[in-house]
C-alpha positions in Angstrom: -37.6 51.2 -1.7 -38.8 48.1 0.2 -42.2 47.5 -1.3 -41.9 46.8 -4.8 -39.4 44.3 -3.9 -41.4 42.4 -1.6 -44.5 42.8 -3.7 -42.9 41.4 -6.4 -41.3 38.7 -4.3 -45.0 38.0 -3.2 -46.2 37.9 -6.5 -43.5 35.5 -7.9 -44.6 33.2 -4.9 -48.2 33.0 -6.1 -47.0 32.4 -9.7 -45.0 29.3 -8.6 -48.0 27.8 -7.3 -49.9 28.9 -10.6 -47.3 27.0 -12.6 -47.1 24.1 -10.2 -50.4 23.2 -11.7 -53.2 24.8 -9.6 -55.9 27.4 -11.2 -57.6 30.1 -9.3 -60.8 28.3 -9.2 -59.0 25.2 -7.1 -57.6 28.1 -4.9 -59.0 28.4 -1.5 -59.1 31.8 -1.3 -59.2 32.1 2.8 -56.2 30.2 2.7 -54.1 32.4 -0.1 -55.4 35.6 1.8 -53.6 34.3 4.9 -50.6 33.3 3.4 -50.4 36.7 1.7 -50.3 38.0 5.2 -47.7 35.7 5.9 -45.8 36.4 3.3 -46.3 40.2 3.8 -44.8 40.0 7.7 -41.8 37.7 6.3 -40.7 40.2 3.3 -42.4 43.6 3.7 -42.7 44.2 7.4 -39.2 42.5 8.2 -36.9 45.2 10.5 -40.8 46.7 11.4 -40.5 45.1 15.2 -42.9 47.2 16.5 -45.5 47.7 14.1 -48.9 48.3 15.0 -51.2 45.2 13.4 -54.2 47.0 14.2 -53.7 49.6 12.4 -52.1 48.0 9.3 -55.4 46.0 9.3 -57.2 49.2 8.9 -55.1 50.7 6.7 -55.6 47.6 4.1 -59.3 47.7 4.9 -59.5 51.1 3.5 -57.5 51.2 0.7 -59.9 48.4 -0.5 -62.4 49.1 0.4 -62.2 52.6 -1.3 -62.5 55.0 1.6 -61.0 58.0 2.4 -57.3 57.3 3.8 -55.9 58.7 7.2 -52.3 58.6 5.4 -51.7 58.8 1.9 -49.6 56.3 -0.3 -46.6 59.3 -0.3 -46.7 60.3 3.4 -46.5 56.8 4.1 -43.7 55.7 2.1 -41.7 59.2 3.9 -42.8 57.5 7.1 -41.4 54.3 6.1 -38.1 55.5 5.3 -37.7 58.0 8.1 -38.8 54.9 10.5 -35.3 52.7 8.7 -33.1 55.7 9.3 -34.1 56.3 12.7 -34.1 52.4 13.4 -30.9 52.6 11.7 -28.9 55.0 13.7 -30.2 53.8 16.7 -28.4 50.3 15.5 -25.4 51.9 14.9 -25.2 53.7 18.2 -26.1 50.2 20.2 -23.5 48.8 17.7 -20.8 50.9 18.7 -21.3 51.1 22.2 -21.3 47.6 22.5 -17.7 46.9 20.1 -16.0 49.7 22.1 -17.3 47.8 25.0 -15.8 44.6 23.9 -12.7 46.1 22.2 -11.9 47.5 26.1 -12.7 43.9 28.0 -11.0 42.0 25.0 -7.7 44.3 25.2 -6.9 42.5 28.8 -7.4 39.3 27.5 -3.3 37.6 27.8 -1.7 37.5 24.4 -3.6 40.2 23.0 -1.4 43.1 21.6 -2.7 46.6 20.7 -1.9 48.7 18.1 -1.4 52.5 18.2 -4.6 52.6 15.3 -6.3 50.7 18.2 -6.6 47.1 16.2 -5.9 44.1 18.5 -4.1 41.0 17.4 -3.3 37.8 18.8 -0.5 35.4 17.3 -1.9 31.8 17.4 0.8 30.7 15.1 4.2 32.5 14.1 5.3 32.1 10.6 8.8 32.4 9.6 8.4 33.4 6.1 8.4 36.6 3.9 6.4 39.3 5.7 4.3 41.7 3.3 4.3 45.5 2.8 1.0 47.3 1.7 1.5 46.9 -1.8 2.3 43.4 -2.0 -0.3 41.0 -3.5 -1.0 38.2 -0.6 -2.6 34.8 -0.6 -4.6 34.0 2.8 -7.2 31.8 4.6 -9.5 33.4 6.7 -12.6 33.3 8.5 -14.7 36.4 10.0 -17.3 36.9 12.7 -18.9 39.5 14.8 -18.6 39.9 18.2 -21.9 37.7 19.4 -19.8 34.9 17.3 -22.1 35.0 14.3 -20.0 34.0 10.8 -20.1 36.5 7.8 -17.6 35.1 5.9 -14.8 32.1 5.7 -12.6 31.3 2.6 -12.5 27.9 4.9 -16.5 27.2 4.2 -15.6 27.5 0.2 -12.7 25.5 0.6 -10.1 27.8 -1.6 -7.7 30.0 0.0 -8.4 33.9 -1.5 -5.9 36.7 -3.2 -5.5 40.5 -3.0 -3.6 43.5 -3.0 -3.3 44.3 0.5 -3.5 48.2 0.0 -7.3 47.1 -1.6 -8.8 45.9 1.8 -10.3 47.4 4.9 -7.2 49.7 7.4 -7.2 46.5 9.6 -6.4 44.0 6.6 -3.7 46.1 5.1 -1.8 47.0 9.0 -2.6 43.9 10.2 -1.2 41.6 7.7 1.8 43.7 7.8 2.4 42.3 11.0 2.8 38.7 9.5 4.9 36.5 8.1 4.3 33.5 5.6 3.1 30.7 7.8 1.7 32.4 10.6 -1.8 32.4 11.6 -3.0 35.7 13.6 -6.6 36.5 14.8 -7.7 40.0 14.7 -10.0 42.3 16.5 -10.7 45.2 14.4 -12.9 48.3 15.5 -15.2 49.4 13.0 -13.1 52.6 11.8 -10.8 50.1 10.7 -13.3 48.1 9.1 -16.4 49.1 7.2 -17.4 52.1 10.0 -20.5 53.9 10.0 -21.6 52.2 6.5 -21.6 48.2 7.1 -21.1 46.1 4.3 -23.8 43.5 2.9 -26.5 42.0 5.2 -24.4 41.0 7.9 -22.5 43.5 9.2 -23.8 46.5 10.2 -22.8 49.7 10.8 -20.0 50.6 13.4 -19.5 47.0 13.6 -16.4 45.8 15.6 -14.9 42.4 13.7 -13.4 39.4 14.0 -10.7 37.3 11.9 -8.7 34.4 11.9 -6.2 35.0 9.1 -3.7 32.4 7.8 -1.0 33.9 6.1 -0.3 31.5 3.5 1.9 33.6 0.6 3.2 36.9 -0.2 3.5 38.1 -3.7 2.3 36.5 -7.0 
């Protein structure tokens, strides 16, 4: 549930100022109220694009002010939560559409190979060494983005190159690895059934996400 965690992050806020040597009586109170509201839009009402100001305002006024309550603190957490899921499939449906639409223009792009599973590859470098099966432990470089170019992860940015079985990594790691050998650099698109799918992983990537990777190919085995 959203609102205890931004509550508490508001909360924390105001304590930091507390213990940065200010007392409630050297508080301008106008000031703190409006900074609440602040902090209320930037960690409660984030993913809330459309919300309706007015009556949020009225809904505050009456809660503290002790009247009787058009919506109730239950029926309005329900309506919170079915307004995520709803936002959230719509998300996933504009997120697919829009991979499957850039999975089709990408595919007649020279140098880009297909796959039967439908993942898409490109050989920037050829490598000449050992080439993995999907058991095999592999040592790689990579970097990932979605398809607007945004980064959501890079062994590159934290300068160390990264391990792993490749049978322990989305469908597009483990087939397209395969694919390699040691020394060759590849860049992948991968449609979201072959990544993370209707689920997402972490902040960045959402659901039916279509991916990209640059993956460097640097050892197979131990």
């Amino acid at each position: 549930m959203r609102l205890p965690i931004a509550l508490t992050a508001i909360a924390l806020s105001v304590n930091v100022a507390m213990a940065e040597g200010e007392s409630t009586s050297e508080v301008d109170v106008t000031s703190m109220s409006y900074g609440m509201g602040v902090l209320i839009k930037e960690r409660l009402l984030t993913g809330f694009d459309d919300i309706d100001l007015d009556a949020l305002v009225e809904g505050l006024r009456d809660a503290s002010d002790g009247k009787p309550l058009k919506v109730d603190a239950m029926t309005a957490a329900q309506l919170m939560q079915t307004y995520q899921t709803n936002k959230q499939a719509e998300a996933a449906e504009t997120q697919a559409a829009e991979g499957q639409a850039y999975l089709a223009q990408n595919a007649e792009k020279d140098g880009i190979k297909v796959t039967d599973s439908g993942l898409q590859y490109e050989v920037i470098t050829e490598g000449t060494g050992a080439q993995p099966a999907a058991t095999d432990q592999v040592t790689v470089h990579y970097k990932g983005t979605l398809i607007n170019g945004d980064e959501f992860d890079s062994s590159y940015s934290r300068g160390e190159p990264t391990s792993f079985a490749l049978n322990q990594v989305i469908p597009g790691w483990t087939e397209g690895l395969q694919l390699m050998k040691e020394g060759a650099k590849y860049r992948f698109t991968i449609p979201s059934d072959l990544a993370y799918g209707a689920n997402g992983a972490g902040p960045m990537i959402g659901p039916n996400e279509t991916l990209i990777f640059e993956v460097e190919l640097i050892k197979v085995g131990q």
